[in-house]
MARLO-222427 format. One line per 4 residues: number of its first residue (from 1); their letters; for each residue x, y, z negated of N, C-alpha, C. Coordinates in steps of 0.001 Angstrom, whole numbers, plus 524288, in hexadecimal, padded with zeros to 5 digits. Each point is the difference from the previous one (the first is absolute). Last residue first. Layout:
% MARLO-222427
NUM> A> X Y Z X Y Z X Y Z; ...
//
This chain:
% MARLO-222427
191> XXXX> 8BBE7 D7A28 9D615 7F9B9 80002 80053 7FF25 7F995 7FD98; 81241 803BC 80501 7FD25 8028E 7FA8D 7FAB5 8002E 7FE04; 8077A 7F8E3 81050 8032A 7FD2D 7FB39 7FF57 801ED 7FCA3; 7F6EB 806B2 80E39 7FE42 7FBCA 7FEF0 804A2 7FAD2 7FB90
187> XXXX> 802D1 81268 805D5 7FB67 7FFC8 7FD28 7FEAE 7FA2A 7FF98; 80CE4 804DB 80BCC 801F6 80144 7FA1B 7FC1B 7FD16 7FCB9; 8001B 7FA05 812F2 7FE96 803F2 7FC7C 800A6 7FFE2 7FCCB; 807EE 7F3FD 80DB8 7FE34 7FFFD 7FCDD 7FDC2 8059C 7FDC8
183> XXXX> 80817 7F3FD 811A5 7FF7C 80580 7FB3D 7FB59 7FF2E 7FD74; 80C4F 7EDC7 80752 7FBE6 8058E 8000A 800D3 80497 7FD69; 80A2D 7EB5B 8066A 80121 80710 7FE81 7FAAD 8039C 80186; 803EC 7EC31 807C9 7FEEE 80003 7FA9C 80097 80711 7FCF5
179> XXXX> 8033E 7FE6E 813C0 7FF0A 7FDB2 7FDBD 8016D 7FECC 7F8CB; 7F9F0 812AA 806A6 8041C 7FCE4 80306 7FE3C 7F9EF 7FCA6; 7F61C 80EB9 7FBBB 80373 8014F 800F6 80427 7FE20 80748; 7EADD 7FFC3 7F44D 8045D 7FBC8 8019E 802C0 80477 80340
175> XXXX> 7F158 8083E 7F152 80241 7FD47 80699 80604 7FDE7 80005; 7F03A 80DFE 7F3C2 8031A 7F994 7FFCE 8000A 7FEB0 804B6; 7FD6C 813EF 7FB52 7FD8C 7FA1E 80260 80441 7FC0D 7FE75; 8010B 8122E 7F9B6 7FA22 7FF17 7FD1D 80091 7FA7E 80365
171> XXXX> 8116D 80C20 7FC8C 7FB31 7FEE5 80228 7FB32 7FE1B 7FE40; 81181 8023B 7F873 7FC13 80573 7FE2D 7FC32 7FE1D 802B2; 80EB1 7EF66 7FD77 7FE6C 80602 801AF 7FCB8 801B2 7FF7C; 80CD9 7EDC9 7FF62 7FD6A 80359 7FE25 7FF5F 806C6 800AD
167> XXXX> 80340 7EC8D 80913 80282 80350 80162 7FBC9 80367 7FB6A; 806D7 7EBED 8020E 7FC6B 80406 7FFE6 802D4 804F2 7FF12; 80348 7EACE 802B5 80137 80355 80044 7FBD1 804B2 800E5; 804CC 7E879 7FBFD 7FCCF 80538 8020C 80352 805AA 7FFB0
163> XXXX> 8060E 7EE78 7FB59 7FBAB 7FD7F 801CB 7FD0B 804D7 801F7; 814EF 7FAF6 7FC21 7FCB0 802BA 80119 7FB9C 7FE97 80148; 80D7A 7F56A 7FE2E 7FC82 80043 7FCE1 7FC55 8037A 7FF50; 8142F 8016B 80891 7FB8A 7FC1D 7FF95 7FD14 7FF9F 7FB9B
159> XXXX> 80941 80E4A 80A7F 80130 7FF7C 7FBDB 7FA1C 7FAB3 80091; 80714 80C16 80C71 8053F 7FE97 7FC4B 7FF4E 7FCB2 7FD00; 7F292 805DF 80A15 80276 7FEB0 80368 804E0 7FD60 7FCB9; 7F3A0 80AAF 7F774 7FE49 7FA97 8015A 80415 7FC09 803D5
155> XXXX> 80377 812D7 7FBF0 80157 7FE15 7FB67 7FD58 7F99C 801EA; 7FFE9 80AB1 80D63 8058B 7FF23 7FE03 80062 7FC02 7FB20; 7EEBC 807DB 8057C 802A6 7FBFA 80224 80525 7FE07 8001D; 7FA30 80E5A 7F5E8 7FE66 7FC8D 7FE01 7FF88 7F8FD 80310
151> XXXX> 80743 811CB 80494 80266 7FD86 7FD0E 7FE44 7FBD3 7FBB5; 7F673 80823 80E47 80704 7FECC 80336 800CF 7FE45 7FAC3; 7ED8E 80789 8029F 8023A 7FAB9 7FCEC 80411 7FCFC 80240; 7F97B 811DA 8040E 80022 7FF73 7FAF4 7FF7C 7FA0B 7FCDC
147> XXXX> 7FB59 80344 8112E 806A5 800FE 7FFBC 8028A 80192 7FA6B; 7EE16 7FC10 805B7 802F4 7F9EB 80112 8056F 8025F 7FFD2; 7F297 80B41 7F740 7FEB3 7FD76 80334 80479 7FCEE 7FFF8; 7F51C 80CA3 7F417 80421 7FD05 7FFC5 7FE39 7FC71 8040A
143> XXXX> 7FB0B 814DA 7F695 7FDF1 7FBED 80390 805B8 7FACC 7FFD9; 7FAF9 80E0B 7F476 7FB94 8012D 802BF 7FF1C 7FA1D 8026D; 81105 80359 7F14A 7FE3D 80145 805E6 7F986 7FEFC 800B6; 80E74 7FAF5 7F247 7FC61 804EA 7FFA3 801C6 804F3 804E6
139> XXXX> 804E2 7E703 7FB13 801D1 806F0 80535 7FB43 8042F 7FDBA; 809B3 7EC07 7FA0C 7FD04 803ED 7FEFA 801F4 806E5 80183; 8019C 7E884 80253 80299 804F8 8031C 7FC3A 80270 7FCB5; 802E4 7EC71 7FC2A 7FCF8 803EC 7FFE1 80333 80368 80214
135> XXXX> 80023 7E943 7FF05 801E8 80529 801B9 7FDD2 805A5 80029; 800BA 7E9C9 7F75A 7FDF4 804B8 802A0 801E2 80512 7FF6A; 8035C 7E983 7FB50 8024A 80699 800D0 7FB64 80260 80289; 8026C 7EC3F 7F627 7FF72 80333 8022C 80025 80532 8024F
131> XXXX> 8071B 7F279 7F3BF 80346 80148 8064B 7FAE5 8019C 804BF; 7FEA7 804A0 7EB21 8018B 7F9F5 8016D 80218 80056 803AD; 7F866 81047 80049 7FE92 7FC9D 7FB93 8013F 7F8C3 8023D; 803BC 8171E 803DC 801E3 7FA2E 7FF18 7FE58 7FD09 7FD36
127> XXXX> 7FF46 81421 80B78 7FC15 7FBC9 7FBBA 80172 7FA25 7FF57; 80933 814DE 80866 7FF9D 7F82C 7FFD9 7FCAD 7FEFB 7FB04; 80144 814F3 80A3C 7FFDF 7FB53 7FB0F 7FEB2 7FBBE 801E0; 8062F 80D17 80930 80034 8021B 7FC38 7FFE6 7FCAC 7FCD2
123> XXXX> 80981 7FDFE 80F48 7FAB2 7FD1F 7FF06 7FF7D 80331 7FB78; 80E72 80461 810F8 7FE88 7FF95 7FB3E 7FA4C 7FDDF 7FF51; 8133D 80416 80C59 7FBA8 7FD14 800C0 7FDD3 7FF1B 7F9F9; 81243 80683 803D1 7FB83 802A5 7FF74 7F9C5 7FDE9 800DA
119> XXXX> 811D8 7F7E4 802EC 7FE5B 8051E 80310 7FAC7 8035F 7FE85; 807E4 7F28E 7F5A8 8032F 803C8 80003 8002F 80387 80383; 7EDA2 7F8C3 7F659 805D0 7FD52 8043E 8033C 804C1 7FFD0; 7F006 7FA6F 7F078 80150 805E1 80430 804E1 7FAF5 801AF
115> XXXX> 7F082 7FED7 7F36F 801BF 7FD71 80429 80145 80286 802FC; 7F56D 7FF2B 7EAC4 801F2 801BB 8050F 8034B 7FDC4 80472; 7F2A8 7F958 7EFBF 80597 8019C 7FFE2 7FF7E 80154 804FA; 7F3F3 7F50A 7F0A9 80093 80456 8041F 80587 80199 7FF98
111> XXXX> 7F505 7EDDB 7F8D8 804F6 803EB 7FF71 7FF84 80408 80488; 7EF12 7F449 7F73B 80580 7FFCD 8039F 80222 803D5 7FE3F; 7F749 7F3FF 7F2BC 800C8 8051C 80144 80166 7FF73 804DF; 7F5B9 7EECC 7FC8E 805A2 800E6 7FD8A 7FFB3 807BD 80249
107> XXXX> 7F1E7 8016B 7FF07 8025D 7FC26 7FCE3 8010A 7FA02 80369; 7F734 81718 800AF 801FF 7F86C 8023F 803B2 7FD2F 7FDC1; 7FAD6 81418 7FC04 7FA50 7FB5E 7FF41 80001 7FB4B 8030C; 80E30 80CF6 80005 7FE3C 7FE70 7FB26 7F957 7FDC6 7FD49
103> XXXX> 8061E 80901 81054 8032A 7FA1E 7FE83 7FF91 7FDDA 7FB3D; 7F5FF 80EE5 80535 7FCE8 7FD2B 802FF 80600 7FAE4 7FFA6; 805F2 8102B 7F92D 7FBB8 7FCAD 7FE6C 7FE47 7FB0D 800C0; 80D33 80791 80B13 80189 7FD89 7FA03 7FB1A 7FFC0 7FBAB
99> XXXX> 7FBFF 809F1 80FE0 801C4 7FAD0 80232 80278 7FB35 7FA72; 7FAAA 81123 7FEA4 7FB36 7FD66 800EF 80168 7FA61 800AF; 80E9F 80DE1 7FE97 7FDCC 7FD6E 7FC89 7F95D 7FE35 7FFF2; 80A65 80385 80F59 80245 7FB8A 7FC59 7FF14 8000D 7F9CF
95> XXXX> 7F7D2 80D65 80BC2 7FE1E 7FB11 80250 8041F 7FAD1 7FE1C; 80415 811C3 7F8B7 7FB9F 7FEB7 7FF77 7FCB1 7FB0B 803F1; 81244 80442 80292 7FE2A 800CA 7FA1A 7FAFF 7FEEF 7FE0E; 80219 8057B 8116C 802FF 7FAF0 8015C 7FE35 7FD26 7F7A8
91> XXXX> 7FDAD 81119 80500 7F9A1 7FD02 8026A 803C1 7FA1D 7FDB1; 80C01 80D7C 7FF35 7FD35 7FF8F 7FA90 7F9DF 7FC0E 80066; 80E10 80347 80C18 80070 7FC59 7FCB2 7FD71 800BF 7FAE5; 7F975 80B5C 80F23 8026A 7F8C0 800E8 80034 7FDD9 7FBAF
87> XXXX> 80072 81255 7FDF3 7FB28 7FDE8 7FF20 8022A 7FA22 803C8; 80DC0 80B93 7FCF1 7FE6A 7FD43 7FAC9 7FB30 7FE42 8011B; 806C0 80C6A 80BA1 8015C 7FA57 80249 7FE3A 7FCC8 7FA77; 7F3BF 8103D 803AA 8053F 7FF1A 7FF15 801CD 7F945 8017A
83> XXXX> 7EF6F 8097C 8022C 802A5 801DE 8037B 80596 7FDAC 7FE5D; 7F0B1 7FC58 7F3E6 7FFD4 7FE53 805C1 80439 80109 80459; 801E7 8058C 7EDCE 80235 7FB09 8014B 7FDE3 7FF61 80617; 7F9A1 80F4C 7FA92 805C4 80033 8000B 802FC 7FB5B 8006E
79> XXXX> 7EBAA 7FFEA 7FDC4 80310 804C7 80464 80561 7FEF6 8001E; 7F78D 7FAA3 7F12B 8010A 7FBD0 8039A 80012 8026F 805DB; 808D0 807F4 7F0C4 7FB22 800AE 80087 7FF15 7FBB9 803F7; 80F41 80326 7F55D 7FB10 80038 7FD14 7FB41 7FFB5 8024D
75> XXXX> 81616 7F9C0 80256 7FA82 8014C 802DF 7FB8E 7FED5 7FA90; 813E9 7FCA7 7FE12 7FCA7 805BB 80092 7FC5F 7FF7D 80300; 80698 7F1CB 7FA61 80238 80008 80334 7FFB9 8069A 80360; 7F73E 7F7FE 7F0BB 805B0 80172 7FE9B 803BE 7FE85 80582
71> XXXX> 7ED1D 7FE35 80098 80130 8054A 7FD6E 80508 7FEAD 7FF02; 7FC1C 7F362 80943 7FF99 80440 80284 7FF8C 805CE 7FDB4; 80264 7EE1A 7F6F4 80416 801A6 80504 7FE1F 804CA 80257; 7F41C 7FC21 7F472 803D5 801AC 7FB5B 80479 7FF5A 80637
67> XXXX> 7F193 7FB31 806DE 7FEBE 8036F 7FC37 804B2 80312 7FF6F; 7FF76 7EB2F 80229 80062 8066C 80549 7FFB9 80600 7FF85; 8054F 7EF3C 7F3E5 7FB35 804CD 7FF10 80294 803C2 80563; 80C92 7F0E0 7FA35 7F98C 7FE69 800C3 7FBE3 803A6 7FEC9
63> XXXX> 81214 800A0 80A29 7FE8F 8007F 7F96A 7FBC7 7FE27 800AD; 80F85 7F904 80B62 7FB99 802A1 7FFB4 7FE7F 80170 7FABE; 81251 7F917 80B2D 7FCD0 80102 7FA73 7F9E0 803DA 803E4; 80DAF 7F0D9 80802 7FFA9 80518 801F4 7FC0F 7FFAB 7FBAE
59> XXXX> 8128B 7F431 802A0 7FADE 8012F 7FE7C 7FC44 80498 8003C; 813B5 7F6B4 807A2 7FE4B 802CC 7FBD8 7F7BF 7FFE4 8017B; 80DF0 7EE6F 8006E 7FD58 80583 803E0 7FFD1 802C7 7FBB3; 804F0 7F154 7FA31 80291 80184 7FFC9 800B0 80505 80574
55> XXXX> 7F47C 7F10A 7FA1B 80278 80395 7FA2D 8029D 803DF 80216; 7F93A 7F671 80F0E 7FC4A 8023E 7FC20 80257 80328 7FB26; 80807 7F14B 807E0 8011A 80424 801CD 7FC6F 80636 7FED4; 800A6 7EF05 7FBDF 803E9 8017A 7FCDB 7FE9D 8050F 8028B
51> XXXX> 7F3A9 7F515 806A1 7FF20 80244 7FB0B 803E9 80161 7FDC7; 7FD24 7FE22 8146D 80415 7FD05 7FB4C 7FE2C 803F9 7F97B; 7F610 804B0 80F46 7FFB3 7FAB1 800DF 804A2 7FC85 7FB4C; 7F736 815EA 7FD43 805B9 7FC3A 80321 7FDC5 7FA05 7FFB4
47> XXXX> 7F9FA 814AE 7F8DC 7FE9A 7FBED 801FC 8036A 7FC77 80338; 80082 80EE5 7EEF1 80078 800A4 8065E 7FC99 7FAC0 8023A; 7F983 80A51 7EF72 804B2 7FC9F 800A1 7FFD6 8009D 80675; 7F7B5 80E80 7F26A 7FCB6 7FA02 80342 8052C 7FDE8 803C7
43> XXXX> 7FBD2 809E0 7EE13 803A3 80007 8033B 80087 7FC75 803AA; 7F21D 80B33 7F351 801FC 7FC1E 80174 80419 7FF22 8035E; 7F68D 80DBE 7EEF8 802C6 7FECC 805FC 8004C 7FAE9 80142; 7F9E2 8062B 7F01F 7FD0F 80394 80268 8038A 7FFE3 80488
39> XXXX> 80157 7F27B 7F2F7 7FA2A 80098 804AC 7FFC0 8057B 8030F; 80D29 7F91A 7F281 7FACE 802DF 7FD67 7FBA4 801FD 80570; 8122B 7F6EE 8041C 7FDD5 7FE64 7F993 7F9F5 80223 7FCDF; 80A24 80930 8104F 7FB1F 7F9FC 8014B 7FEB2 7FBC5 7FB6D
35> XXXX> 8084C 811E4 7FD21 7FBEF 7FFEF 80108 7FCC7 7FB9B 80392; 8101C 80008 7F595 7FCE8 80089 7FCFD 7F96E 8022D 803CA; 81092 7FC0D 8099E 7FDFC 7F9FF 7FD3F 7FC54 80180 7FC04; 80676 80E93 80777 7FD7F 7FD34 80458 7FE28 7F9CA 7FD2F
31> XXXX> 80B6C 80B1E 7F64C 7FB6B 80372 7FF65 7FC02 7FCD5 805FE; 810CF 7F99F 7FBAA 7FACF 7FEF7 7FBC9 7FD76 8035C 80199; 80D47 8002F 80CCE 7FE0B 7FB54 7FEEF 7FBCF 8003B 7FA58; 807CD 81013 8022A 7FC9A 7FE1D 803CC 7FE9B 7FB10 7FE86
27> XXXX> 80CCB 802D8 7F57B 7FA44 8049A 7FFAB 7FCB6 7FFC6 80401; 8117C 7F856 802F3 7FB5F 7FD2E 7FC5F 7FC8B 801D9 7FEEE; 80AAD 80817 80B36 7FCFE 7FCA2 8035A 7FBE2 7FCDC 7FCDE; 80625 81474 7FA66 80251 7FABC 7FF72 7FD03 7FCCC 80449
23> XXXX> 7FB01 81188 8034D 800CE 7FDC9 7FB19 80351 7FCC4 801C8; 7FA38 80E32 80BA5 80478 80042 7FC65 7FDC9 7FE42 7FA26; 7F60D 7FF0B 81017 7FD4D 80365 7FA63 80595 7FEF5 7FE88; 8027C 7F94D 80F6F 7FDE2 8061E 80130 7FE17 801D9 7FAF0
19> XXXX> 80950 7F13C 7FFCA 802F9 802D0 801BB 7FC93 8054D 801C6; 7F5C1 7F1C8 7FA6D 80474 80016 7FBB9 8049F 80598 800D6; 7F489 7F701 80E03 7FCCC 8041A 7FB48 80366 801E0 7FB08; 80894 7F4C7 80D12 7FC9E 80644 8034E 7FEDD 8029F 7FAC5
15> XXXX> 803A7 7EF9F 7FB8A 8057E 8022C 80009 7FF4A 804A5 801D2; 7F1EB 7F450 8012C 800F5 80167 7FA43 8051B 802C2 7FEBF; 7F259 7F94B 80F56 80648 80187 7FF52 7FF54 80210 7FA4A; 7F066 7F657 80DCB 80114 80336 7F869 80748 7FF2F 80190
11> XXXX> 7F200 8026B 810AF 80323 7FAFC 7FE40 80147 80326 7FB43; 7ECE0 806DB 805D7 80645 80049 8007C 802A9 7FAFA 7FE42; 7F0CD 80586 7FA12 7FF77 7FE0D 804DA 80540 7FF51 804CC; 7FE18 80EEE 7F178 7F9DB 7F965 7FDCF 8029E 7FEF4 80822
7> XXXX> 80A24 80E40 7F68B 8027A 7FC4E 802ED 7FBA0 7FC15 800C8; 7FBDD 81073 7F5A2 801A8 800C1 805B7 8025B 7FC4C 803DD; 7FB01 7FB93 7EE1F 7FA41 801FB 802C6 801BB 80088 805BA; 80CD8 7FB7C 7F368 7FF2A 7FD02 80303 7FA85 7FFA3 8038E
3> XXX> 808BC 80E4D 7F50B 80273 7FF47 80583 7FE67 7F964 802F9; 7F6E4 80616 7F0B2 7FDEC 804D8 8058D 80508 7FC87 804E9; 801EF 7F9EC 7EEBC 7FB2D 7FE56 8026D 7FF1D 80312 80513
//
């Protein structure tokens, strides 16, 4: 669990983790399938226009208790995550699980999943419902302006059906970005 605390947000290698705790690869593979079997992780899929292709990205794990990532990522005090590189993907963790709530109150479900290019151009999270898409960036930042949405225009640009894009963050205003792409405040997907 800890080593997938230290990877939340990351692409999942299961051959890395396997080779740095010196187990087997299968011991990995269950001990990761037993914690999205029992909720206390998810493994939020890649994102691709050819649904084969999808199976066969790797996947980036979150746990679902920000909390429990950041204490077993050794930070006890919220002093010590603020300064470290673990506070991102641990905000990131906690604004996808508000976000997987708030899905589970639409019906048909959408599907969430990520969106990275081979140059690096990334969407944290795709919201898919039917052939609609939306696009999220989540930044634990103050502030988010028009250059904090390069890879969310990439991702619209690539990809048809996109109907919006938002930029999630610590700020307090709601404002238009770029076309269809705003920021958003944390608070107002939790509030």
């Amino acid at each position: 669990m800890e080593a997938v605390a230290l990877r939340q947000g990351q692409l999942l290698n299961r051959s890395e983790i396997a080779r740095d705790l010196r187990l087997a690869q299968a011991t990995i593979h269950r001990h990761i399938d037993l914690l999205e079997a029992s909720e206390a992780a998810t493994l939020l899929p890649a994102f691709a226009g050819n649904r084969t292709k999808r199976l066969m990205k790797s996947p980036k794990p979150y746990l679902f208790d920000s909390g429990l990532t950041s204490f077993l990522s050794g930070h006890y005090e919220p002093a010590s995550l603020h300064e470290s590189r673990e506070a991102g993907p641990a905000f990131e963790g906690l604004i996808l699980q508000h976000i997987e709530a708030l899905c589970q109150l639409i019906t048909p479900r959408p599907r969430l999943h990520y969106w990275r290019t081979i140059k690096g151009r990334e969407v944290d999270v795709v919201i898919e419902r039917g052939r609609a898409l939306v696009g999220l960036e989540i930044k634990l930042s103050s502030t988010a302006g028009y250059s904090d949405t390069q890879g969310l225009r990439a991702f619209a640009e690539a990809t048809p059906g996109v109907q919006s894009c938002a930029v999630i963050y610590t700020g307090t205003e709601l404002r238009k970005l770029a076309e269809n792409t705003y920021a958003i405040p944390w608070g107002a997907l939790i509030g």
